[in-house]
matplotlib code that plots the C-alpha trace (Angstrom):
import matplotlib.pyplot as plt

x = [103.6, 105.6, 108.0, 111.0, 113.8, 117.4, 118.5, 116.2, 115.3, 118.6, 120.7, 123.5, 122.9, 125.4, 123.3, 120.3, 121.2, 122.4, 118.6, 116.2, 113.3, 113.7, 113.7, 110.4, 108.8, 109.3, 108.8, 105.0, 104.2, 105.4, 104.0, 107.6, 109.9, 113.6, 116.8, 118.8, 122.8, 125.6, 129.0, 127.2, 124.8, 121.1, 120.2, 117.4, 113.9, 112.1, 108.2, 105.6, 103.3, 100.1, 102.3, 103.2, 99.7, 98.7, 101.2, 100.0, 96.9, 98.3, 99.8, 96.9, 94.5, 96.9, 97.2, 93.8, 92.3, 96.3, 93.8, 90.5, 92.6, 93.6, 90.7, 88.9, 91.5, 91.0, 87.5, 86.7, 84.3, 80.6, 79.1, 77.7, 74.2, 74.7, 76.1, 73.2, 71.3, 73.1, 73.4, 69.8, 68.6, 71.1, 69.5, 65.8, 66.6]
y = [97.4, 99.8, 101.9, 100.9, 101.7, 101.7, 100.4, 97.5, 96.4, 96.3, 93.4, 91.6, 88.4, 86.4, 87.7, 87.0, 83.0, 83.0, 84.3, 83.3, 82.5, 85.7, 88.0, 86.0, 86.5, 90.2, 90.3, 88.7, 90.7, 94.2, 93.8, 95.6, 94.1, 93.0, 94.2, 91.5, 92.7, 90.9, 92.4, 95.5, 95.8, 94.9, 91.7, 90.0, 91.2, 89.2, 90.1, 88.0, 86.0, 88.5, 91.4, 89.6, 88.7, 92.2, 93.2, 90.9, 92.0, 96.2, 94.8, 93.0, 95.9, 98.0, 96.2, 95.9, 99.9, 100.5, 98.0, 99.7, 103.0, 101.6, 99.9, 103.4, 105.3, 103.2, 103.5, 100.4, 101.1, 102.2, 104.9, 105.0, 105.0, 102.2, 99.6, 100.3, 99.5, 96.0, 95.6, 95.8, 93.5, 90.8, 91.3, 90.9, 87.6]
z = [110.9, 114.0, 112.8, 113.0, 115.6, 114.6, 118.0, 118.6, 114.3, 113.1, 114.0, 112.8, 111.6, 113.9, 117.0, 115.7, 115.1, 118.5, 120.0, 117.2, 119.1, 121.1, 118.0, 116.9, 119.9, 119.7, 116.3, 117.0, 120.1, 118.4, 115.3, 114.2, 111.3, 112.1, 109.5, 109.6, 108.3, 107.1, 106.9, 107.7, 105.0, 105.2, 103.5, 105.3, 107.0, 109.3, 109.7, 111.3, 109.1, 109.9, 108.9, 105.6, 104.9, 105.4, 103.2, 99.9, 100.7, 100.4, 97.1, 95.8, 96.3, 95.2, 91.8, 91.5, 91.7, 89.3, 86.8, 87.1, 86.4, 83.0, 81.9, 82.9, 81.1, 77.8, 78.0, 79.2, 82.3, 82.7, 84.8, 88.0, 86.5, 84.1, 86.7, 89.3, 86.9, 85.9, 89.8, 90.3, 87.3, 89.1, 92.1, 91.0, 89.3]

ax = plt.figure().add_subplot(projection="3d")
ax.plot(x, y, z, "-o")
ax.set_aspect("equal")
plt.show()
């Protein structure tokens, strides 16, 4: 995702009806998010699907080394040693 640029991502919501499909053409060919405002306060962003997909994924990985962490911290994982060795007898099956 660009970084965003406080004269060309922030938009008030009544322009941004007016040109939709503008907006989400630039939305897809920058790559860069659009803050949607309403009474002057920010209330919407508009991404393009790849961006949002990308982003789940950041989450999901995210999530997933936050529960290794714990199960590692409680004692629940095995060393290096130990699961080469599991790998390995999987493989040879």
């Amino acid at each position: 995702m660009q970084k965003l640029r406080i004269d060309q991502n922030i938009k008030p919501l009544s322009e941004v009806r007016k040109g939709m499909a503008t907006y989400i053409k630039r939305i897809h060919k920058t790559k860069s998010p659009l803050i949607i405002t309403q009474k002057s306060k920010g209330v919407a962003v508009l991404i393009g699907v790849q961006e949002f997909e990308a982003m789940q994924e950041k989450i999901k990985f995210l999530s997933d080394i936050q529960l290794s962490l714990s199960q590692l911290e409680q004692g629940e994982g095995i060393n290096h040693n130990d699961a080469k060795d599991i790998l390995l007898e999987r493989i040879s099956r």
